[in-house]
C-alpha positions in Angstrom: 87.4 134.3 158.4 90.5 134.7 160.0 92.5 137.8 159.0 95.3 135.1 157.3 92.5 134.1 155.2 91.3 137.5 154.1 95.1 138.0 152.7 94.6 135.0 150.4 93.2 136.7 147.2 95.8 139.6 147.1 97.9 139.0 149.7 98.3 135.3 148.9 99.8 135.7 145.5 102.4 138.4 146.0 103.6 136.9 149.7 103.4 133.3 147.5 106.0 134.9 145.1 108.1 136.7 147.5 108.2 135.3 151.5 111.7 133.1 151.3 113.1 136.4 149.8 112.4 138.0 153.2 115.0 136.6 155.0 118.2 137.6 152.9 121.0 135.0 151.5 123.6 134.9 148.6 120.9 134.4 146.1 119.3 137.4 146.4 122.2 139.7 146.7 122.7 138.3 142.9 119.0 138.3 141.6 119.2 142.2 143.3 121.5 142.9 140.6 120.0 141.8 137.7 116.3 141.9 138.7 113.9 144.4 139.7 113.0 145.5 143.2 109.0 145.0 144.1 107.6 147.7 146.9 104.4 146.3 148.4 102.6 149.6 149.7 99.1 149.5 151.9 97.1 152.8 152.8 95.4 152.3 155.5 92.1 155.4 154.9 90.5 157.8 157.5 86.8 156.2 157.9 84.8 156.6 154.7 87.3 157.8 152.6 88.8 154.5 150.4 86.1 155.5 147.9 87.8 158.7 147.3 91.5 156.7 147.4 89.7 154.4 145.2 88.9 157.4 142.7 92.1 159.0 143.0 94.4 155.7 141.8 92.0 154.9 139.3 91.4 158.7 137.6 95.3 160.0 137.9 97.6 158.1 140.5 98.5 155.0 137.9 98.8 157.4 135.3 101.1 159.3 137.3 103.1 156.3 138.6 103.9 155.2 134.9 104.8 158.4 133.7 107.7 158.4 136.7 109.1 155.3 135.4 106.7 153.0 138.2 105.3 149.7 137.1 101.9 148.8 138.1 101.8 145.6 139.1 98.5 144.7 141.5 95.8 147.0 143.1 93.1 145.2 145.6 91.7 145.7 148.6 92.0 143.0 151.9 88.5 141.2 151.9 87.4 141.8 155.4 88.9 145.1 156.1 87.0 148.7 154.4 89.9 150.8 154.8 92.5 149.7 152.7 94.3 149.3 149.9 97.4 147.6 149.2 99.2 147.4 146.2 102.7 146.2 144.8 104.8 148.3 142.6 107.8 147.2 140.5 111.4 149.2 140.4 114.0 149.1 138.6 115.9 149.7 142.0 115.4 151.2 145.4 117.1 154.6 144.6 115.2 154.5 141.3 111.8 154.2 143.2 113.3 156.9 145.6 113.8 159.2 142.5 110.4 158.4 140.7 108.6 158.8 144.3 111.0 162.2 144.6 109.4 163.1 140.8 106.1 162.4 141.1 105.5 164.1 144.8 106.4 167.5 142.9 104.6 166.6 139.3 102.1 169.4 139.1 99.4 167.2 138.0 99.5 164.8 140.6 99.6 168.2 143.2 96.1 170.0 142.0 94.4 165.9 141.6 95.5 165.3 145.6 94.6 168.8 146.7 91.3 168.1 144.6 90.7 164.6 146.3 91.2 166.2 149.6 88.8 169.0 149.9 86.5 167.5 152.4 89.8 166.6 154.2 92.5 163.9 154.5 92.0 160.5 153.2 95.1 158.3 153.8 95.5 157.9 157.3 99.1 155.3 157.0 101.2 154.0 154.4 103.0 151.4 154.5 106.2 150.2 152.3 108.4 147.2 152.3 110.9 146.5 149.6 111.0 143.1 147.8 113.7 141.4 146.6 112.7 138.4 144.3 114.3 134.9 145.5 116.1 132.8 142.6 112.9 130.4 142.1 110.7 133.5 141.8 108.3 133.8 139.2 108.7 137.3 138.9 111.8 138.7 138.5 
């Protein structure tokens, strides 16, 4: 399976929904005003460790997102690769994700879960971000 293929289950919906908007135009600059911004993120793990990442997200990191005003949108993992996860967020803007990602670095919850997810050492290896900025025709909005 080529690696195109393996981004058809997750990959293949939100790039579906969003890959005319990647090249700019009039249309967007107005849909930016009155729709929300999408961040795609992927984490690339250390060897071993998307379990943990895994654990994390699901036990306190969407919890935490919501709380600071993120949207969960899709969670999944790239068929044919074991150490990642990539997932799509929605904003209300890019200086509103700035200020929820600002909020939740210092929430004290999401502090001691990391620092508790982390005791036999490091998991994410990379992130990853790009912003999103639906097209006119998108779906999503």
């Amino acid at each position: 399976m080529t690696r195109q293929q393996t981004w058809c289950g997750l990959g293949g919906v939100v790039l579906a929904a969003f890959a005319a908007g990647w090249f700019g135009g009039a249309a967007q600059a107005q849909n930016a005003a009155k729709s929300k911004v999408y961040e795609l993120r992927t984490y690339t793990t250390h060897e071993g460790k998307l379990p943990a990442l895994n654990a994390r997200f699901r036990d306190h990191t969407l919890k935490l997102f919501a709380k600071h005003g993120m949207e969960n949108i899709v969670y999944g993992t790239p068929m044919e690769e074991e150490n990642k996860l990539v997932y799509l967020l929605a904003h209300e803007s890019r200086d509103a994700a700035k200020a929820s990602f600002a909020a939740f670095g210092k929430d004290p919850e999401w502090i001691a879960a990391r620092t508790a997810s982390e005791a036999d050492g490091k998991i994410v290896a990379k992130v990853e971000s790009v912003f999103l900025t639906p097209t006119d025709y998108s779906p999503m909005k």
